[in-house]
N, C-alpha and C positions, 0 to 999 in steps of 0.2 A: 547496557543501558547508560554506562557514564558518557561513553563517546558522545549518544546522542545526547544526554541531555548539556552536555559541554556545547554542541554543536547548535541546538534552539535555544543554545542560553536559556533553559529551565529550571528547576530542580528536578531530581528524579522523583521525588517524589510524585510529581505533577504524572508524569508518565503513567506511573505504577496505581496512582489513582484512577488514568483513565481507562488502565488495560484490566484493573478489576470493576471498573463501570462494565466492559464491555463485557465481562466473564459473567457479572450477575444479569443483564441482559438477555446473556445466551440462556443463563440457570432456568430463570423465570420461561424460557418458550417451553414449550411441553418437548420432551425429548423423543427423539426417530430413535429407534431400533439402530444400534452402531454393529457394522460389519467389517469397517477399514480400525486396524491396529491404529491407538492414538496417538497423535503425532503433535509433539512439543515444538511451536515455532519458534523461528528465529527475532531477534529482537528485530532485523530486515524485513519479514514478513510481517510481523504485527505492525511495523511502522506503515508496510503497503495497506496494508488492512484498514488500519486507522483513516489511513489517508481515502480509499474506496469506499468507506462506511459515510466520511467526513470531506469530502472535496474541497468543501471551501476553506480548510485548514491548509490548502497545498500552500497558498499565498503565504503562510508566515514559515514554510519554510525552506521554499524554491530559493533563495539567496544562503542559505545556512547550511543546504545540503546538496551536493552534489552528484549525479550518476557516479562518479568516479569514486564516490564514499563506499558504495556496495560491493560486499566481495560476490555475494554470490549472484551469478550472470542472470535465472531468472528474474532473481528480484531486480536488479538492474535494468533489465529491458521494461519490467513493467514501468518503475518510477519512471524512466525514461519518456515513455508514452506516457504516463499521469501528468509530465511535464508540456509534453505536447501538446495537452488537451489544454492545459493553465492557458500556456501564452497562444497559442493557437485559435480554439474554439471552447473557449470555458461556457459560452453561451448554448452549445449542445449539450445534451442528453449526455453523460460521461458514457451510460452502458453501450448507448449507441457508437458513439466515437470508439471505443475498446473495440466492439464487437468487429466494425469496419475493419480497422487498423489491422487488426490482428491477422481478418483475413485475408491484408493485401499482403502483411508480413509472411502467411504460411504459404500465401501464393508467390509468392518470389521465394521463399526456401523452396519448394517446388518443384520453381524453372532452373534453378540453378543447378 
């Protein structure tokens, strides 16, 4: 969490405030039946998460962070495409540009 907040020039606490918004968020839905063992994300992933929940949050931080910040490759491919979508088509439906994307991306893994 220092990295990143070194890197949106915030404090962490800002962070950490907003990743227990989202935790009381979750608390409050009524809870489904859990079958999958729980799985502790990465501060990579909550930042993609953040950003998927909150889109219009990319703009303050698409000059601050980089694809080449993410070690781990899925997360990187998504930022990457949440990048796309900023300077691209931010006036589409994100779900819908993901959903495309994705399956032109699995479609060319593929053919390949």
């Amino acid at each position: 969490m220092e990295l990143l907040s070194r890197r949106l020039q915030i404090p962490d606490t800002i962070i950490f405030e907003a990743m227990d918004r989202q935790k009381e968020k979750e608390v409050s839905r009524p809870k489904e039946k859990k079958t999958e063992a729980h799985h502790q994300l990465s501060s990579e992933e909550t930042l993609i998460g953040l950003l998927v929940k909150n889109p219009a949050e990319i703009k303050k931080i698409v000059k601050k962070i980089q694809v080449e910040d993410f070690v781990e490759e899925g997360t990187r491919k998504i930022y990457k495409l949440l990048l796309k979508w900023y300077t691209e088509s931010s006036s589409q439906d994100l779900e819908n540009f993901c959903i495309k994307n994705l399956k032109d991306e699995f479609g060319r893994a593929r053919a390949d």
